[in-house]
N, C-alpha and C positions, 0 to 999 in steps of 0.2 A: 431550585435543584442545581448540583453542579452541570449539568448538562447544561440547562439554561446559558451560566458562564462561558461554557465552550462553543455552545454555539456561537453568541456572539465575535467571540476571535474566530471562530470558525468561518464565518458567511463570507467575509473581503478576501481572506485567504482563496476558501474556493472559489471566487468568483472570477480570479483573477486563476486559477488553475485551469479553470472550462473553459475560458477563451485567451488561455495561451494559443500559440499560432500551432504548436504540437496537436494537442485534443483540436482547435477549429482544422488543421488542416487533414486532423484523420478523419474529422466527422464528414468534412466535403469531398474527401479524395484527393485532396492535394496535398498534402506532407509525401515529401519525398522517401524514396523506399526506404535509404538510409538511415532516417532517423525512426522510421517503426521497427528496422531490425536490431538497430541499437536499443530501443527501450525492452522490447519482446525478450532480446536475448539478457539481457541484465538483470531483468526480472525474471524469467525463469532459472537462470544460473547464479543470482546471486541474492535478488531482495526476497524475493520470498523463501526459501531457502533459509534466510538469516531470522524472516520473520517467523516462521514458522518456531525455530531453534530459543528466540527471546520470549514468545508465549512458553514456551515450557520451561523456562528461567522464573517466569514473572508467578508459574502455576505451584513452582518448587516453594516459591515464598509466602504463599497466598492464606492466613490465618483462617478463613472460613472454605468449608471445603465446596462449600456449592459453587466459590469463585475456582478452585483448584479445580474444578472438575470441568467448568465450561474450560478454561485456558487450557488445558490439559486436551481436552477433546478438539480444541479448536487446532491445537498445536499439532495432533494426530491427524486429524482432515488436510491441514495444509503440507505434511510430510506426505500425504497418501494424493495428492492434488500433482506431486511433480513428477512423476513417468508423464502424465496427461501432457500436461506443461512442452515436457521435452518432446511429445508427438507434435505436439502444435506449431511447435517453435520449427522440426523435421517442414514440417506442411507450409511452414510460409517460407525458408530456407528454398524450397521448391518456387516455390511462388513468385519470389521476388530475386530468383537468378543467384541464392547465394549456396554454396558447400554447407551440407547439413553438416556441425560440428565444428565447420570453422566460427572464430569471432576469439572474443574474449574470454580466454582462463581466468583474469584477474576481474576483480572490478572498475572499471575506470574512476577516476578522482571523484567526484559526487556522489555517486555510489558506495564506493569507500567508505567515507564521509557519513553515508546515510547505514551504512549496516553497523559499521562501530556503534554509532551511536545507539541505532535497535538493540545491540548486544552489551551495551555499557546503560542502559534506561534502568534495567532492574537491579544493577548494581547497587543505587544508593538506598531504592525504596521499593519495595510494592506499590505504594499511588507513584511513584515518579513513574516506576515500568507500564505500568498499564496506560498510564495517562500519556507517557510516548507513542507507546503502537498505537490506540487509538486513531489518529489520523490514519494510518493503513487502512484501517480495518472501517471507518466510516467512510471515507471520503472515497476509496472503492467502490461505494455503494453509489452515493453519492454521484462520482464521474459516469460510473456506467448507466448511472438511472437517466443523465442527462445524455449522453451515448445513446441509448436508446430512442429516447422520444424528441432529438433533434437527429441524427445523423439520415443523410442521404442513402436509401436502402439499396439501388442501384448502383453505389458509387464504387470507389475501385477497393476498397477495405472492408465492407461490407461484411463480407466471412468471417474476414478477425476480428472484427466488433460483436458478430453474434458470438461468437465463439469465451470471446474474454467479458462479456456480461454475463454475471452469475445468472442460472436459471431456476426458475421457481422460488419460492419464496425463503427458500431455508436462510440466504444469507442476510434478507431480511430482519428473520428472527435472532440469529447470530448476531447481529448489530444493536437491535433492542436489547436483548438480554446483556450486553456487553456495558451499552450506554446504562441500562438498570444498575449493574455493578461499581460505574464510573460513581452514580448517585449515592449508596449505600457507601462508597470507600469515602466518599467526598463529605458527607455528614456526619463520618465517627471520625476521623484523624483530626489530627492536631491541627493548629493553624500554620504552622510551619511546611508539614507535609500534605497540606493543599494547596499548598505556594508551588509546593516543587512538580504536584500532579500538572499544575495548570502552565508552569513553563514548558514542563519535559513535553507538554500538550503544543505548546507554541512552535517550539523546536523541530518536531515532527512533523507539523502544519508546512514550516518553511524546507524540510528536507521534502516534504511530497511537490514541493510548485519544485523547487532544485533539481531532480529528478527529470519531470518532464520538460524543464528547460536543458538540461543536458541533453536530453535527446533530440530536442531540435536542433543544439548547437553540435551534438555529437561531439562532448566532451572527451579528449582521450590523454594522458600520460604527455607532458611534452621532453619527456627524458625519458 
């Protein structure tokens, strides 16, 4: 199954995302404030946002309608996920001493970087668009599952960690149903654009480790 495939790139990629010094040092309490209000606010103001915008791109193109319909609903839950977002984002602004509302208008360099590409994935294809967001949308899972069942529950992040793992099982099934789709796209296309699903797959693997290393290095604009 194309899954299969992906996992395999998949596993070294995430492995080496979970124990960035970012994820090890929010699961202990040690990542400095700065860099979880850099990822927190980038993400609610710009990545998902863009992700949300590329699912409904990728659902415009989508020949079978039972894929149009997950991406489409999926793309509706994450436009309806950001008033939450920007509460959350208000409550640790609180938290960690910073002006709700101040930060970034733009997206800094990595970021940038990472939503073009969300919004340029479904430009060439359907399997390229899907097989980009992809990583978002598992490895989410994925970080938070491991967020969960290692992180310090005492520790000084605690809240924001319950908060930013999905709860109950729905996004579970959202990730299966997603990976079902990756297989069905990945068995009928060409061999050509199974080539492009499994790079634009790669692509996005290394914009999700880019991401959280921005964040601990708090990548910003040097001009």
């Amino acid at each position: 199954m194309m899954r299969d495939e992906l996992s395999a790139i998949a596993g070294p990629i995430l492995d080496k995302i979970k124990e960035h010094p970012f994820w090890d040092g929010l699961r202990k309490g040690t990542l400095p404030a700065a860099s979880l209000w850099y990822f927190a606010e980038q993400d609610a103001r710009h990545v998902v946002p863009t992700y949300a915008r590329a699912l409904a791109r990728c659902a415009a193109l989508a020949e079978q309608d039972s894929h149009g319909a997950l991406l489409s609903s999926a793309s509706g839950a994450t436009f309806g996920s950001l008033s939450r977002l920007d509460s959350e984002l208000t409550k640790l602004a609180e938290a960690l001493g910073k002006p709700p509302g101040a930060g970034a208008i733009t997206p800094a360099p990595p970021i940038h970087a990472y939503t073009s590409f969300m919004m340029a994935a479904p430009g060439a294809s359907f399997a390229g668009g899907i097989g980009g967001l992809l990583p978002m949308t598992w490895f989410h899972l994925e970080v938070s599952t491991d967020l969960t069942e290692r992180y310090e529950p005492g520790s000084l992040y605690a809240a924001w960690i319950d908060q930013y793992v999905p709860e109950g099982g729905y996004y579970q099934e959202y990730v299966d149903t997603y990976l079902n789709m990756i297989d069905e796209v990945g068995g009928q296309c060409s061999p050509g654009e199974r080539d492009r699903l499994v790079e634009q797959f790669r692509l996005g693997a290394r914009h999700e480790w880019a991401f959280a290393d921005a964040a601990w290095r708090r990548q910003e604009w040097p001009v």
